[in-house]
ChimeraX commands (.cxc) that place a marker at each C-alpha (Angstrom):
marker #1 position 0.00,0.00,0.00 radius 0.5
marker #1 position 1.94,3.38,-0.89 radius 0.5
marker #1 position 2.43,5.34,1.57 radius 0.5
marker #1 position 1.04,9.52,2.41 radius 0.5
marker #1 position 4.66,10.38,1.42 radius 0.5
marker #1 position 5.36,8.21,-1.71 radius 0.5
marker #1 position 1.50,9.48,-2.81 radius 0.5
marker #1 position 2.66,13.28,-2.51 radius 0.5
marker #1 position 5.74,12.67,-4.07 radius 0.5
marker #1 position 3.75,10.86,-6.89 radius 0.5
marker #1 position 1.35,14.18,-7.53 radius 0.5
marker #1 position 4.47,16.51,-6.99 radius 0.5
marker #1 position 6.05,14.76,-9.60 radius 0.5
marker #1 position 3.40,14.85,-12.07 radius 0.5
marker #1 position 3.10,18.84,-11.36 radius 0.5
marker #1 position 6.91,18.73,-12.19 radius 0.5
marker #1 position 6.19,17.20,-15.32 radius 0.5
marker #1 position 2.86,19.68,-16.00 radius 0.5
marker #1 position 5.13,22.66,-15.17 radius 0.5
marker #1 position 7.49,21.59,-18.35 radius 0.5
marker #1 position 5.43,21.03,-20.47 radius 0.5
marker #1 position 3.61,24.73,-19.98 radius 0.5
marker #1 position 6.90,25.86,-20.04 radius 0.5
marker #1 position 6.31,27.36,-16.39 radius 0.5
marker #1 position 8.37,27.76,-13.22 radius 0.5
marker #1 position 5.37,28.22,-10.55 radius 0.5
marker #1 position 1.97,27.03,-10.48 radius 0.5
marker #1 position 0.96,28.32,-7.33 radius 0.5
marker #1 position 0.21,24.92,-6.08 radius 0.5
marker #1 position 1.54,24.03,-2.30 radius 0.5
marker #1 position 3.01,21.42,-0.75 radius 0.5
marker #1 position 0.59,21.61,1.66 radius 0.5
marker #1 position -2.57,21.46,-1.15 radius 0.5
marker #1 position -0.76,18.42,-1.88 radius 0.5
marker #1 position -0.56,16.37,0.91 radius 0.5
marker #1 position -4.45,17.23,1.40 radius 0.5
marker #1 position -4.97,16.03,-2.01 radius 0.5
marker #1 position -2.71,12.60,-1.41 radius 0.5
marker #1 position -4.90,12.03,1.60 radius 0.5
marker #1 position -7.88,12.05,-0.66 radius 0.5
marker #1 position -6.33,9.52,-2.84 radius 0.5
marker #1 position -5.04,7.10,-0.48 radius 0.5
marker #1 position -8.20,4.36,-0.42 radius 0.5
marker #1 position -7.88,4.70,-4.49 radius 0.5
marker #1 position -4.18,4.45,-4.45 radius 0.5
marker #1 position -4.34,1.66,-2.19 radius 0.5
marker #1 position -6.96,-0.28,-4.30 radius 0.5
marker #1 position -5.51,0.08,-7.56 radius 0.5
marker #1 position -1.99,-1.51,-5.60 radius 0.5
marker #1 position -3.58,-4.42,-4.21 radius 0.5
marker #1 position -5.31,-5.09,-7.87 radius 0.5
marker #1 position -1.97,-5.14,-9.49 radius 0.5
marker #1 position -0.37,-7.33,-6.77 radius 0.5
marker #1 position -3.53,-9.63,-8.56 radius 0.5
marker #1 position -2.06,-9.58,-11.74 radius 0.5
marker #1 position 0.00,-12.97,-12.77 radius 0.5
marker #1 position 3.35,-12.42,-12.69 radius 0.5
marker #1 position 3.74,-13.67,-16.35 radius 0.5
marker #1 position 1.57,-11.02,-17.50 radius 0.5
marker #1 position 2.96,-8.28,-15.29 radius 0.5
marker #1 position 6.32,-9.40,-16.86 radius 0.5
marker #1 position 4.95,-9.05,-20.37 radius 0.5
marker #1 position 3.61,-6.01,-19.89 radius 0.5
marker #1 position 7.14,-4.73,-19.03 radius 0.5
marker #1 position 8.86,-6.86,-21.65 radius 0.5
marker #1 position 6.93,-4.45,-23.64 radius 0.5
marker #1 position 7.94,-1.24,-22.52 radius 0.5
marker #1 position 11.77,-2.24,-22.53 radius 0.5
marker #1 position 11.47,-3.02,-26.11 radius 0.5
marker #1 position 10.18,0.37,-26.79 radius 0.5
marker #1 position 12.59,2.02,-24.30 radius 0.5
marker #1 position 15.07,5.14,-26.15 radius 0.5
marker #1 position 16.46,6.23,-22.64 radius 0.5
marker #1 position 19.71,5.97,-24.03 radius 0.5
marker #1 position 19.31,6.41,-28.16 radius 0.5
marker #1 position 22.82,5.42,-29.15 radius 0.5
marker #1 position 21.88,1.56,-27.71 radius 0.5
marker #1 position 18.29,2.09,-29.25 radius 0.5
marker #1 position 19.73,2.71,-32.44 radius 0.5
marker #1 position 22.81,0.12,-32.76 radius 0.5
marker #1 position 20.88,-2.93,-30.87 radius 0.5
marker #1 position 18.80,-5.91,-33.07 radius 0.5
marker #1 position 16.54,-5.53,-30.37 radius 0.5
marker #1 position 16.35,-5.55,-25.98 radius 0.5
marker #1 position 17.34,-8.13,-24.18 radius 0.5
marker #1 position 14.38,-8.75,-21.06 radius 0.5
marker #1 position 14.84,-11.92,-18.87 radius 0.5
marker #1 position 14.22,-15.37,-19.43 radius 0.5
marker #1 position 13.12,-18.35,-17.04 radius 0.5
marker #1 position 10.84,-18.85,-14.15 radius 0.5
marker #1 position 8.57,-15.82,-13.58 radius 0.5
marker #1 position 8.20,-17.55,-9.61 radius 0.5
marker #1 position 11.96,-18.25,-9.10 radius 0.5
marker #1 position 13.87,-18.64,-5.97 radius 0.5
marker #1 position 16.87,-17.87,-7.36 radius 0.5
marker #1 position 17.59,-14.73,-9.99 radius 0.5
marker #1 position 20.95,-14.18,-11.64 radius 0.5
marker #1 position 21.72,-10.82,-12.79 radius 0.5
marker #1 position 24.51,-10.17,-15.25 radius 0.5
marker #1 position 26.27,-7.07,-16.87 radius 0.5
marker #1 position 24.97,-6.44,-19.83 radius 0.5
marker #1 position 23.86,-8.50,-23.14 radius 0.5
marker #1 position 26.64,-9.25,-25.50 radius 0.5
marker #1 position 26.38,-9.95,-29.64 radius 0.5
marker #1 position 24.83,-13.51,-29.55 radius 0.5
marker #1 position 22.44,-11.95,-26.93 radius 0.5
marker #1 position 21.41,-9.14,-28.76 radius 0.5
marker #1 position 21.00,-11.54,-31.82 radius 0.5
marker #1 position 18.99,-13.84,-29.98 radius 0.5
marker #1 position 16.99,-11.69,-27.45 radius 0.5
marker #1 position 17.96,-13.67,-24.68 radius 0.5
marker #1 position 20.53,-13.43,-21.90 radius 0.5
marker #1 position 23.73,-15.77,-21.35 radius 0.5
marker #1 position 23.65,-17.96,-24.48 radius 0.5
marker #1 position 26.72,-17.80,-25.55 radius 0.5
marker #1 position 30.11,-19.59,-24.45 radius 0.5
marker #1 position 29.41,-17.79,-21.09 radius 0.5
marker #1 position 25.66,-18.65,-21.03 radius 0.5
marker #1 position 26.70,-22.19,-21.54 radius 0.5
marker #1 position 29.05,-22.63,-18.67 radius 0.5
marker #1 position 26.12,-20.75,-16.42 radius 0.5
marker #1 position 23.76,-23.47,-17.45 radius 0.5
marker #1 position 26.26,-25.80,-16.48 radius 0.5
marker #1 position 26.38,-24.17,-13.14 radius 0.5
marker #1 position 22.82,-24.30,-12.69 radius 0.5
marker #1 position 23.06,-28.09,-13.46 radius 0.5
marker #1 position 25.72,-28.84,-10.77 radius 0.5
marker #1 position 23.44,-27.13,-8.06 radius 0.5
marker #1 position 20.57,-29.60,-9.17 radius 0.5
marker #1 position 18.71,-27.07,-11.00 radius 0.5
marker #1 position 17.82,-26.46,-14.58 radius 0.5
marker #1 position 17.53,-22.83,-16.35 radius 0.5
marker #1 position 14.26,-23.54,-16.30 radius 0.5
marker #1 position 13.91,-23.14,-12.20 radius 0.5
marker #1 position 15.44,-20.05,-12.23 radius 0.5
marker #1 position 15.32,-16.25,-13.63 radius 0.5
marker #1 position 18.18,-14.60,-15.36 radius 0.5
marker #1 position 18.56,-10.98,-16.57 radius 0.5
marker #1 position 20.92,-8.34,-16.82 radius 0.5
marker #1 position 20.97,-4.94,-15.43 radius 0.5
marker #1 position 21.15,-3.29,-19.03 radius 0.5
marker #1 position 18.64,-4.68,-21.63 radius 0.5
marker #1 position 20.68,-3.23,-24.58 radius 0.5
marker #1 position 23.87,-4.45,-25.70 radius 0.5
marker #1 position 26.91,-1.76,-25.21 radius 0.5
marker #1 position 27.32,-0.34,-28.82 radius 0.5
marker #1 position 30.77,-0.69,-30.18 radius 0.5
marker #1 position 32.76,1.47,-33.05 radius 0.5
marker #1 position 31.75,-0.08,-36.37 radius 0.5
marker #1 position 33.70,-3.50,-37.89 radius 0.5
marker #1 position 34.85,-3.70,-33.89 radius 0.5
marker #1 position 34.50,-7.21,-32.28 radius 0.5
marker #1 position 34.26,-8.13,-29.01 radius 0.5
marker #1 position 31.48,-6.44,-26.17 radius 0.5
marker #1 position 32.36,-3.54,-24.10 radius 0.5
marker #1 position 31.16,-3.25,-20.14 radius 0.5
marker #1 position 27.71,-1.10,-19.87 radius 0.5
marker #1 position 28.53,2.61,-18.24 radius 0.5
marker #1 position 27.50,3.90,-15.02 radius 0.5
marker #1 position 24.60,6.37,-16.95 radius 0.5
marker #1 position 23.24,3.43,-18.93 radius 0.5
marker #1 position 23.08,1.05,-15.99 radius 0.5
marker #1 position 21.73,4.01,-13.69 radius 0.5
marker #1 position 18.81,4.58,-16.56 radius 0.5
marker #1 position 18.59,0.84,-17.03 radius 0.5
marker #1 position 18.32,-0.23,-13.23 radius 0.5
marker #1 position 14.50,0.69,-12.87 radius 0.5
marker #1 position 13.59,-2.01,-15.66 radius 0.5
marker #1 position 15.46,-4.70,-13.47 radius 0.5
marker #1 position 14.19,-3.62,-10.13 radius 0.5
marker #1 position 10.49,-4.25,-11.70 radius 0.5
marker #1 position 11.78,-7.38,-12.68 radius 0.5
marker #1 position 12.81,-8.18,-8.98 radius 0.5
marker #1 position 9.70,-6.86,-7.87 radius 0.5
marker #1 position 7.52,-8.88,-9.73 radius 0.5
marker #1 position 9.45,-12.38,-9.42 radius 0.5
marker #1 position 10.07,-11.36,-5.77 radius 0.5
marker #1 position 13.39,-13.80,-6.24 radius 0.5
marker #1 position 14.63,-15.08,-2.30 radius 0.5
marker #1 position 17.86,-15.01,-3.78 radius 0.5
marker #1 position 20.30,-12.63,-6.06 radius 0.5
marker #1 position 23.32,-13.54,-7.44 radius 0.5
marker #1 position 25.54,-10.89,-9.53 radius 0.5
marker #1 position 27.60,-12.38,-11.90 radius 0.5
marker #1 position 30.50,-10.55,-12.05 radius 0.5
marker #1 position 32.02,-6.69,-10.47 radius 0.5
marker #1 position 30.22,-4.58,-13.08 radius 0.5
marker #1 position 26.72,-6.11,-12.32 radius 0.5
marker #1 position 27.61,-5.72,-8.59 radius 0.5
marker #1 position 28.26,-2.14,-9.51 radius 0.5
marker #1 position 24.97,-1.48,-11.19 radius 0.5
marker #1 position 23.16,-3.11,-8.53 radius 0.5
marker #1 position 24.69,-1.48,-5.32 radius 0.5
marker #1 position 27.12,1.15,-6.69 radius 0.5
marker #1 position 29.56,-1.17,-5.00 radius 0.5
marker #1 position 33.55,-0.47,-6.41 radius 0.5
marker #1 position 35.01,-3.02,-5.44 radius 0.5
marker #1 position 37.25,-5.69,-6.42 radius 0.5
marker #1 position 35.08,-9.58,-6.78 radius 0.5
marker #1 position 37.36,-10.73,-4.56 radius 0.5
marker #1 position 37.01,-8.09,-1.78 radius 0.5
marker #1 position 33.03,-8.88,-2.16 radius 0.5
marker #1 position 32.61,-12.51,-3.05 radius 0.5
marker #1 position 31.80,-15.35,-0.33 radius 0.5
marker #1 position 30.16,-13.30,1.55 radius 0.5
marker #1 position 26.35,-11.96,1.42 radius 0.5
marker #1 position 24.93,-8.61,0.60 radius 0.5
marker #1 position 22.04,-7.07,0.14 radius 0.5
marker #1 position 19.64,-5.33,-2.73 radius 0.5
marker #1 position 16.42,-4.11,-1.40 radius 0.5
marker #1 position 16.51,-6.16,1.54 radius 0.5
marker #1 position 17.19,-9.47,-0.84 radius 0.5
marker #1 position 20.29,-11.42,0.04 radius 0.5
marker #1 position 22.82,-10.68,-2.69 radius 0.5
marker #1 position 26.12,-12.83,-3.53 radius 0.5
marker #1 position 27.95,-11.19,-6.02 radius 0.5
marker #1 position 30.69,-14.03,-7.71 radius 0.5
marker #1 position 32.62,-14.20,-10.70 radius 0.5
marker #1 position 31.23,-13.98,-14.24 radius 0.5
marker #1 position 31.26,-17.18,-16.07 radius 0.5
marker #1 position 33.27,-15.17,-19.07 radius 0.5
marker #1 position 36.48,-14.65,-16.01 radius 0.5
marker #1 position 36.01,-18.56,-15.72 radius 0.5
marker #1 position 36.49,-18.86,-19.62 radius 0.5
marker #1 position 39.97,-17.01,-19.49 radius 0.5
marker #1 position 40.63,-18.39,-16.26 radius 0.5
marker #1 position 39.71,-21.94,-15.83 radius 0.5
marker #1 position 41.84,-23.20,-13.21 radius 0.5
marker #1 position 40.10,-25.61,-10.77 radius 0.5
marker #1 position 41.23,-22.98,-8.09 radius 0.5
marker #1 position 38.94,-20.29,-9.32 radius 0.5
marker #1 position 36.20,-22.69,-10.10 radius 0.5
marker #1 position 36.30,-23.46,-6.92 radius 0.5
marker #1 position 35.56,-20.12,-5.69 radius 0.5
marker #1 position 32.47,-19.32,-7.54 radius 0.5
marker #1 position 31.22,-23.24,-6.71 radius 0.5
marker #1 position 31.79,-21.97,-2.92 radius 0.5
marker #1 position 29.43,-19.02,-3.40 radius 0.5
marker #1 position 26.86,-21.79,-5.01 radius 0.5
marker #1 position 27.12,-23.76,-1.90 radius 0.5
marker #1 position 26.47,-20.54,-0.33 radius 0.5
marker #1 position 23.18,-20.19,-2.43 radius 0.5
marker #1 position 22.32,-23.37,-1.73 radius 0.5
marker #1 position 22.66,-23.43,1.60 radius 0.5
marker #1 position 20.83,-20.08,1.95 radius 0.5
marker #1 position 18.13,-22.03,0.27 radius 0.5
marker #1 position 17.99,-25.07,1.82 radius 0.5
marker #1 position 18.50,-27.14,-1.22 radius 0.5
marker #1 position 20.20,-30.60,-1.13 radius 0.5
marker #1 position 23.81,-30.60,-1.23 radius 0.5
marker #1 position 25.02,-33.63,-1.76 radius 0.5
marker #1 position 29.14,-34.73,-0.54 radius 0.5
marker #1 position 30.15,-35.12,-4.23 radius 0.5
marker #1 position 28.41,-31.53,-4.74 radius 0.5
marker #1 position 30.72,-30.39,-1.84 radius 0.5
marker #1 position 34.03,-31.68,-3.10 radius 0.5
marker #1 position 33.64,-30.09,-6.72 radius 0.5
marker #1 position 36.73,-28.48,-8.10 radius 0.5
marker #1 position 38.97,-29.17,-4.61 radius 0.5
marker #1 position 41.66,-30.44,-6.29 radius 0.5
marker #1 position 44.19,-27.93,-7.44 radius 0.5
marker #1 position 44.88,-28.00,-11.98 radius 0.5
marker link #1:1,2 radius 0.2
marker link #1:2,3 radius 0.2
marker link #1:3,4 radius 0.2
marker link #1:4,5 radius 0.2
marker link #1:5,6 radius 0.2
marker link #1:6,7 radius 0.2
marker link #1:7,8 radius 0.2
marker link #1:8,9 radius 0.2
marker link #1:9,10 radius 0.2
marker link #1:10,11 radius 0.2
marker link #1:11,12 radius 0.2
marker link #1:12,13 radius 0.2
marker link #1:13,14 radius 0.2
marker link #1:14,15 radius 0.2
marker link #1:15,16 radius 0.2
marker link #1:16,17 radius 0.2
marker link #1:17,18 radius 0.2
marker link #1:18,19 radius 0.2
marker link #1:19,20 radius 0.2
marker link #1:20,21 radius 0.2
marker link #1:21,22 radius 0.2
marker link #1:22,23 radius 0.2
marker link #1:23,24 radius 0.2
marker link #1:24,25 radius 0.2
marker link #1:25,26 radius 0.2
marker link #1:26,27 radius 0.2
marker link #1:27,28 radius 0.2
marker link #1:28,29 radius 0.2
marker link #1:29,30 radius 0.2
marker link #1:30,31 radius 0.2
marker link #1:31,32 radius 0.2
marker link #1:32,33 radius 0.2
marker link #1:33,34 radius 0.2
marker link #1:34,35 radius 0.2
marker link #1:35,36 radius 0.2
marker link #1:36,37 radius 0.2
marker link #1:37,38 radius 0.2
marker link #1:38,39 radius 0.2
marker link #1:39,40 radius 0.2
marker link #1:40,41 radius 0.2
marker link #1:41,42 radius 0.2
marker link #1:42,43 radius 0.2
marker link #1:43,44 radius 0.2
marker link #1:44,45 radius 0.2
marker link #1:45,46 radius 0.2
marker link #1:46,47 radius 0.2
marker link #1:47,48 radius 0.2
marker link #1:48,49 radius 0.2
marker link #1:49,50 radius 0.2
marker link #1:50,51 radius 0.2
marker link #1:51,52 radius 0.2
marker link #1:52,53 radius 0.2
marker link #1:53,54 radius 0.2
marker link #1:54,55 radius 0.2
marker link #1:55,56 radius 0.2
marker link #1:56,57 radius 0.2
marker link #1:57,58 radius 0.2
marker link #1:58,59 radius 0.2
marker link #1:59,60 radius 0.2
marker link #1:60,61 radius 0.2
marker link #1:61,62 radius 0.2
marker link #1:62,63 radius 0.2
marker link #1:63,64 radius 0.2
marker link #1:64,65 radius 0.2
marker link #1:65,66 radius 0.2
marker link #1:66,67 radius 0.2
marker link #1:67,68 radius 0.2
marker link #1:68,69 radius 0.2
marker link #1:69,70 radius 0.2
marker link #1:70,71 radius 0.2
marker link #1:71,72 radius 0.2
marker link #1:72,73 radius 0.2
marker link #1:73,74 radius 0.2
marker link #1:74,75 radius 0.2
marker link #1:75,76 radius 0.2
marker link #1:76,77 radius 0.2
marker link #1:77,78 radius 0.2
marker link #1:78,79 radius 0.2
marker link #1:79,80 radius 0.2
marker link #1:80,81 radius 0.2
marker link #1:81,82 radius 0.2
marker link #1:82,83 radius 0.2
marker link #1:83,84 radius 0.2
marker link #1:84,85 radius 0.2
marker link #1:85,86 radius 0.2
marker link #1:86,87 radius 0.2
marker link #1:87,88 radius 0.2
marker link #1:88,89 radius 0.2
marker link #1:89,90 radius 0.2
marker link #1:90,91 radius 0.2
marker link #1:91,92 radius 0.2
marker link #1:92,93 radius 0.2
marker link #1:93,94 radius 0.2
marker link #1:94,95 radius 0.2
marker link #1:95,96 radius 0.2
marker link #1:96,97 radius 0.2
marker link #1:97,98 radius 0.2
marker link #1:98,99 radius 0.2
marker link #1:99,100 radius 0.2
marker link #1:100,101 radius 0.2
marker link #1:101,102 radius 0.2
marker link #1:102,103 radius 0.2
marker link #1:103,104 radius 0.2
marker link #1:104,105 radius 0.2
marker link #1:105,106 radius 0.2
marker link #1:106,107 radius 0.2
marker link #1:107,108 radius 0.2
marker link #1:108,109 radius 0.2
marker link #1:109,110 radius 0.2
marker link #1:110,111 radius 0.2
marker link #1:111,112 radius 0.2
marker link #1:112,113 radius 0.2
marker link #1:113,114 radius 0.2
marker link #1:114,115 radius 0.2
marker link #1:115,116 radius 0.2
marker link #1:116,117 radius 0.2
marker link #1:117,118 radius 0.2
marker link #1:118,119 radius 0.2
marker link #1:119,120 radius 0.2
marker link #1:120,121 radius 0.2
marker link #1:121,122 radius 0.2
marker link #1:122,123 radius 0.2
marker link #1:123,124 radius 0.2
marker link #1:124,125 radius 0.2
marker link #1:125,126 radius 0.2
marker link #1:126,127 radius 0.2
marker link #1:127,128 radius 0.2
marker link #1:128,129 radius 0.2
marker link #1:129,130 radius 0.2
marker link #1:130,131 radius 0.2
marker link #1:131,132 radius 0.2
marker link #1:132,133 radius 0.2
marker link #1:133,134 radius 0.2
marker link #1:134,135 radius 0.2
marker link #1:135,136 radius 0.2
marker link #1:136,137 radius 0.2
marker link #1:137,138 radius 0.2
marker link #1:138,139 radius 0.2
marker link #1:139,140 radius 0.2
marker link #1:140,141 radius 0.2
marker link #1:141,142 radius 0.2
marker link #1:142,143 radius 0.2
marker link #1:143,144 radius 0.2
marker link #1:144,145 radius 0.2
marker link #1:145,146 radius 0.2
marker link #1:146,147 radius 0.2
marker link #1:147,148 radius 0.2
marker link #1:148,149 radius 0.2
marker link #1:149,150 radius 0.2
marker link #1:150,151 radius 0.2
marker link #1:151,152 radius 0.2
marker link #1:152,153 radius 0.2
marker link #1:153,154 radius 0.2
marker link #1:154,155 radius 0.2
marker link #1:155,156 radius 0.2
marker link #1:156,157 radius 0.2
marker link #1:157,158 radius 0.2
marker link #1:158,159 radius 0.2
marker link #1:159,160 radius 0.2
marker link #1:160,161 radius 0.2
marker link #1:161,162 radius 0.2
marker link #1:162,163 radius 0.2
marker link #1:163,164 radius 0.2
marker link #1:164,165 radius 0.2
marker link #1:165,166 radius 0.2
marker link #1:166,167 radius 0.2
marker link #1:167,168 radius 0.2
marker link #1:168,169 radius 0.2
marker link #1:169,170 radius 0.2
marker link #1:170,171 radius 0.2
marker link #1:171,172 radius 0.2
marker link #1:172,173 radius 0.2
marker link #1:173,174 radius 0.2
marker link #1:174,175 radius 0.2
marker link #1:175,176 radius 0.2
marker link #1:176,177 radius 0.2
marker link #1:177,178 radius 0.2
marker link #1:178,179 radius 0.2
marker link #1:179,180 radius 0.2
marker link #1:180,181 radius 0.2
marker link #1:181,182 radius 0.2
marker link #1:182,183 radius 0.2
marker link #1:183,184 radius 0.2
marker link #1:184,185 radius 0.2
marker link #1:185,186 radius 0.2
marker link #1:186,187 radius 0.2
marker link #1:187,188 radius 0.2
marker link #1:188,189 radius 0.2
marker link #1:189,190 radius 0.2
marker link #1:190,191 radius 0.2
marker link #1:191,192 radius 0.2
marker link #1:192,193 radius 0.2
marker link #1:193,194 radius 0.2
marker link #1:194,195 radius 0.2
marker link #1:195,196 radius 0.2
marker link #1:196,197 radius 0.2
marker link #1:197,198 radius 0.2
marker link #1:198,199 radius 0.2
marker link #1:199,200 radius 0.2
marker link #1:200,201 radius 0.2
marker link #1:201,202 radius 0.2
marker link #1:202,203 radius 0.2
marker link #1:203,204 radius 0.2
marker link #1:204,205 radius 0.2
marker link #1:205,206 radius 0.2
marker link #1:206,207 radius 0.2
marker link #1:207,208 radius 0.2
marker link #1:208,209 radius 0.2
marker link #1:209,210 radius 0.2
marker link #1:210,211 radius 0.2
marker link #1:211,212 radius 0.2
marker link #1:212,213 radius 0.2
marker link #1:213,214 radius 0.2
marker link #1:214,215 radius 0.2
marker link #1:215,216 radius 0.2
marker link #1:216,217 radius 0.2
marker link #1:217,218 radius 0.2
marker link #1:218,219 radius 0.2
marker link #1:219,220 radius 0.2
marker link #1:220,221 radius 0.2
marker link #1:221,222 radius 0.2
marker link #1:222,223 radius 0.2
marker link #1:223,224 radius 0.2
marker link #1:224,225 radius 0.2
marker link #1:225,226 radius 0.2
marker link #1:226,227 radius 0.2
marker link #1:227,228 radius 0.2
marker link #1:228,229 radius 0.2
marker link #1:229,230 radius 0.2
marker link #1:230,231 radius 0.2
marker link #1:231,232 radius 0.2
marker link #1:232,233 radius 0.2
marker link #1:233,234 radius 0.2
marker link #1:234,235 radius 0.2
marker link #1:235,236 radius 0.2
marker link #1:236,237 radius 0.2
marker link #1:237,238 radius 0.2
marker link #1:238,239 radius 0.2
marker link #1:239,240 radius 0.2
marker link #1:240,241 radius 0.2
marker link #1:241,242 radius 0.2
marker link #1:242,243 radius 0.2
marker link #1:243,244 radius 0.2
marker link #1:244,245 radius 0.2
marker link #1:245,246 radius 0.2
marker link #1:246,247 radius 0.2
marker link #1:247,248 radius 0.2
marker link #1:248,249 radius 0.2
marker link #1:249,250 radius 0.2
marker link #1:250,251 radius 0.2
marker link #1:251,252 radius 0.2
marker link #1:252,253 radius 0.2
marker link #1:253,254 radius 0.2
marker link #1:254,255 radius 0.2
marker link #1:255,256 radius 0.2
marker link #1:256,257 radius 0.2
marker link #1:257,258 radius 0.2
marker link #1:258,259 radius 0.2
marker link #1:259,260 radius 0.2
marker link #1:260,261 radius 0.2
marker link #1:261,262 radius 0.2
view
C-alpha cells in the first residue's frame, strides 16, 4: 500500500512534469494542497496496488517486456541494438541471476547468457541440481553496449546506462520477488549497489539489494579465461552458499567439486 509520502511525491512529480510542459516555473500549487490532495487519494491508491499485486506475474512481466522493447532512454543503444534483451526463465523463481549487460549472440537472440558464457552458467545451474528452467536470469542493461563499427568483441555497460537501465530490473525483482540474487561478475555488482570493489574483496560473503540477500561471484566469461580448478572453486563456494541459503540438497560429491588444485 503506498504510503502519504510516496502518494505526494507521486502528484508533486506529475506537477513537475505539468510545469514543463507549460513551459512554467510556478503554479501556485503548495506542498501543503498536496498532501491534502494525497490524503484524498489514499483508499484509491491503495486499491488500484492491491489489484496489481492480482495480476499474474507472467503477465505483469509481459507487460514490461513491452515497454523495454520500446525504451530510447539511451538512443545510441536504441539505435545500434537488433533488439532488448528482457529476462528469461521462471517468472516464480527462488533464485535470480543478474549479469552485466547483453553481449552480440544476446542481442542476436533476445535472450541473456547464451553464448560460451551462457553455456558454462547453465552448467552451473546443473551442478546445483537445478535447470535454467527453475530459475530467472537478466541483466541490469537490456541493450547491448554499442561498439565502433567493424569492432569485435562487447564492451562493459557505463555507469549512466546502468543508472537509466536499473529501474527495468528492479520491476523485474519486484515482480518475481526472487529469495535469492546472485551478480555475476564486479560490473553487475556495480549497477546493482554502486559497490567499487574488487570480486574478490566482495565474493563469499552476502549482501544485500532491497533487503534481498545478494552474492555477487565471478562472471562465467572470467572462468572462460581463467579456468583453473582454483577459481572454479571459488564461484562453486558461493553456489554452496546459495544453496545453503536455500535449503537445497547438497550432496558430498556436490561439496568436493573443483577441490583439487589443476
Amino acid at each position: 500500500m503506498p504510503s502519504l509520502q510516496e502518494a505526494t511525491a507521486l502528484l508533486e512529480q506529475s506537477l513537475r512534469t505539468r510545469r514543463s510542459l507549460l513551459g512554467r516555473t510556478r503554479t501556485g500549487v503548495t506542498r501543503e494542497s498536496l498532501t491534502r490532495l494525497a490524503k484524498m487519494l489514499s483508499p484509491q491508491l491503495s486499491q488500484i496496488s492491491n489489484l496489481k499485486s492480482k495480476i499474474p506475474r507472467e503477465a505483469r512481466l509481459a507487460e514490461l517486456r513491452e515497454a523495454v522493447s520500446i525504451c530510447h532512454k539511451c538512443e545510441h543503444l536504441a539505435a545500434s541494438r537488433t533488439q532488448t534483451v528482457f529476462g528469461t526463465g521462471n517468472p516464480t523463481a527462488d533464485l535470480m541471476f543478474v549479469g552485466e549487460a547483453p553481449g552480440a549472440e544476446e542481442d542476436k537472440q533476445g535472450e541473456p547468457f547464451v553464448g560460451r558464457a551462457g553455456e558454462l552458467l547453465t552448467k552451473i545451474i546443473n551442478a546445483m541440481g537445478l535447470t535454467r528452467d527453475d530459475v530467472y536470469i537478466a541483466n541490469v542493461l537490456k541493450c547491448r553496449p554499442d561498439m565502433p563499427p567493424n569492432t569485435p568483441g562487447n564492451r562493459p555497460p557505463t555507469p549512466l546506462e546502468m543508472q537509466r537501465c536499473l529501474p527495468y530490473l528492479r520491476e523485474q525483482i519486484t515482480i518475481i520477488q526472487p529469495r535469492v540474487l546472485v551478480a555475476l561478475g564486479k560490473t553487475a555488482m556495480a549497477g546493482l549497489t554502486g559497490a567499487d570493489q574488487s570480486m574478490s574483496a566482495m565474493r563469499g560473503r552476502w549482501h544485500e539489494f532491497e533487503n534481498i540477500p545478494l552474492l555477487p561471484t565471478y562472471h562465467p566469461s572470467y572462468l572462460l579465461r581463467n579456468g583453473s580448478n582454483t577459481e572454479k572453486r571459488k564461484v562453486w563456494e558461493d553456489m554452496l552458499l546459495v544453496m545453503e541459503k536455500l535449503g537445497l540438497p547438497i550432496s558430498e560429491k556436490q561439496r568436493g567439486f573443483f577441490r583439487s588444485a589443476s
